[in-house]
BAPA-499664 format. One record per atom (N, C-alpha, C): residue in one letter; z, x, y. Coordinates in steps of 0.2 Angstrom, whole numbers, padded with zeros to 4 digits, always signed. Each point is the difference from the previous one (the first is absolute). Layout:
aZXY
...
***
This chain:
x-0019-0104-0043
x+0001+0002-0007
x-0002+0007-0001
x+0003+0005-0004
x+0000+0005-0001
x-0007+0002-0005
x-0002+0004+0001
x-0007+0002-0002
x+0001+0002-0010
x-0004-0002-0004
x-0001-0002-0004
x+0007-0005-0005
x+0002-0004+0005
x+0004-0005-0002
x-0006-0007-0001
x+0006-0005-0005
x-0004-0005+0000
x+0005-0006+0004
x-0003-0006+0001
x+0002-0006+0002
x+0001-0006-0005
x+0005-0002-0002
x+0001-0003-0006
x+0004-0007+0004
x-0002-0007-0003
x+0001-0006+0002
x+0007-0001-0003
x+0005-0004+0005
x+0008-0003-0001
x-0002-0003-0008
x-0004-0005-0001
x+0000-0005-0007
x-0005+0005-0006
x+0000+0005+0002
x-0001+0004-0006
x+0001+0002-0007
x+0008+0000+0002
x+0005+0002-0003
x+0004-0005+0000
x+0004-0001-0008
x+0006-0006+0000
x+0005+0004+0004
x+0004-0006+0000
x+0007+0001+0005
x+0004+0003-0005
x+0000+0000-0005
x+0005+0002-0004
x-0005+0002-0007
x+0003+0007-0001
x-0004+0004-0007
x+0004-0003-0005
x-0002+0002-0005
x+0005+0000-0008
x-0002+0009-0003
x+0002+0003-0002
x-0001+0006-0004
x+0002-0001-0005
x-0004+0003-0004
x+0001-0002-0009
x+0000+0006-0002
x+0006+0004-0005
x+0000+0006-0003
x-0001+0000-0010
x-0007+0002-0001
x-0002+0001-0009
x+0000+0006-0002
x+0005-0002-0005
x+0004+0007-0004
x-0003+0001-0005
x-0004+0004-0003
x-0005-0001-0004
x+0005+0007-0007
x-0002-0003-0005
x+0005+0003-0005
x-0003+0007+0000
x+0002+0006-0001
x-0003+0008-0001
x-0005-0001-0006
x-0006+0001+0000
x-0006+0001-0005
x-0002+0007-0001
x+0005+0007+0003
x-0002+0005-0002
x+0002+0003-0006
x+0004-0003-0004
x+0002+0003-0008
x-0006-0002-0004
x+0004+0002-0005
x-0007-0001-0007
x+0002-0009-0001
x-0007-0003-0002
x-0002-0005-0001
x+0004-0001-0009
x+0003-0007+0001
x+0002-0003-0003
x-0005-0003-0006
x+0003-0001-0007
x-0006+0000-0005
x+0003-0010+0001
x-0007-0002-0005
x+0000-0009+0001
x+0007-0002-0003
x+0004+0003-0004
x+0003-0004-0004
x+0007+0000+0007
x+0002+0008+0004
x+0006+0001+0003
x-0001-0007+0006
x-0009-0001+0000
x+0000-0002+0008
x+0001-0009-0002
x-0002+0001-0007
x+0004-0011-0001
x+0006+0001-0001
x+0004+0005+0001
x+0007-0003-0003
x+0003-0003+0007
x+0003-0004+0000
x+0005-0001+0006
x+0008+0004-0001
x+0001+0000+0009
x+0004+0005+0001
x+0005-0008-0003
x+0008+0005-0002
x+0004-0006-0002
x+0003-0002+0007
x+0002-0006-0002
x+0002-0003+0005
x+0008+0001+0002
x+0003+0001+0006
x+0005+0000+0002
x+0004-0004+0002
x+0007-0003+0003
x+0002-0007+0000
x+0001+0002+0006
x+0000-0005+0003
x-0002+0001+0008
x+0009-0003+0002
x+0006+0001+0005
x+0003-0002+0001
x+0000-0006+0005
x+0006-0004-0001
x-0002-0006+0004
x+0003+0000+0005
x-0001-0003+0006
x+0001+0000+0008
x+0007+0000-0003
x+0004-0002+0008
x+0007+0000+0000
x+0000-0007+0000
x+0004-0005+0000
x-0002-0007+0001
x+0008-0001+0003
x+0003-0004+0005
x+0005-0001+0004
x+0002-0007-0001
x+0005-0004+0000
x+0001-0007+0000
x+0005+0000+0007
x-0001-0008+0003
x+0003-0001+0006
x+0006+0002+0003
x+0004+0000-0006
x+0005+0003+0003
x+0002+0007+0001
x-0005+0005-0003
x+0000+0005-0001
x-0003+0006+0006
x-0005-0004+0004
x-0006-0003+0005
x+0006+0000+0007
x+0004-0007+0000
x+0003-0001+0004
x+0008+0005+0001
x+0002+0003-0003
x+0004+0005-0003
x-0003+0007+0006
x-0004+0001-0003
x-0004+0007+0002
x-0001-0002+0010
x-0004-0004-0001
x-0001-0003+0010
x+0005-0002+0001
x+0008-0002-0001
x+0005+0000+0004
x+0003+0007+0001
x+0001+0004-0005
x-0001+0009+0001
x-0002+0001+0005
x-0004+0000+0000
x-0006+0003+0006
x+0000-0003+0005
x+0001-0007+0002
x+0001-0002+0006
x+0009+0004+0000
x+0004+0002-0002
x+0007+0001+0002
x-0001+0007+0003
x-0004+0004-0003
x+0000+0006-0002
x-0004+0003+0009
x-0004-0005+0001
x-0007-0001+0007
x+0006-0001+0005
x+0004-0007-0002
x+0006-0001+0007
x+0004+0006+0001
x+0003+0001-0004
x+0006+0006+0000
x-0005+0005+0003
x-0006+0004-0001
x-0002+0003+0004
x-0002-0001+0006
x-0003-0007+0002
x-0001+0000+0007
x+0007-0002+0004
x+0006+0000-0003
x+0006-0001+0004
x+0003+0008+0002
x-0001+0003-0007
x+0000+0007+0001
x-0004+0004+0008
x-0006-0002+0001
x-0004+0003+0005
x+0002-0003+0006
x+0001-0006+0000
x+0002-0005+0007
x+0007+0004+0002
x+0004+0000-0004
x+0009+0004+0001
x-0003+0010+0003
x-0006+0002-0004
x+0000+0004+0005
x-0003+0003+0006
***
């Protein structure tokens, strides 16, 4: 062991970390007076997912299995 190193035990440390990133808002402006800090911000309308039906689903995956064959018969021919 190299000189002012330490020895640290296998089970010391989990096997897998997590890292967590906190974004914390800018507090260097001028301070907000009591009435702007109860207002809520308004609200915006959030859009909705895309939502697929079966057939639509099934449509797209026969695509793309055509689209995968056709290319690997392209690669095998050359």
């Amino acid at each position: 062991m190299a000189p002012g190193s330490i020895a640290v035990e296998p089970g010391l440390f989990p096997a897998s970390t997590r890292m967590v990133r906190f974004v914390f808002p800018d507090l260097t402006g001028p301070a907000a007076s009591p009435i702007e800090a109860a207002t809520p911000a308004p609200v915006c309308p959030v859009a909705a997912e895309p939502a697929f039906g079966e057939e639509e689903l099934a449509r797209a995956m026969a695509w793309a299995a055509a689209r995968a064959d056709a290319a690997a018969r392209r690669a095998m021919a050359a």
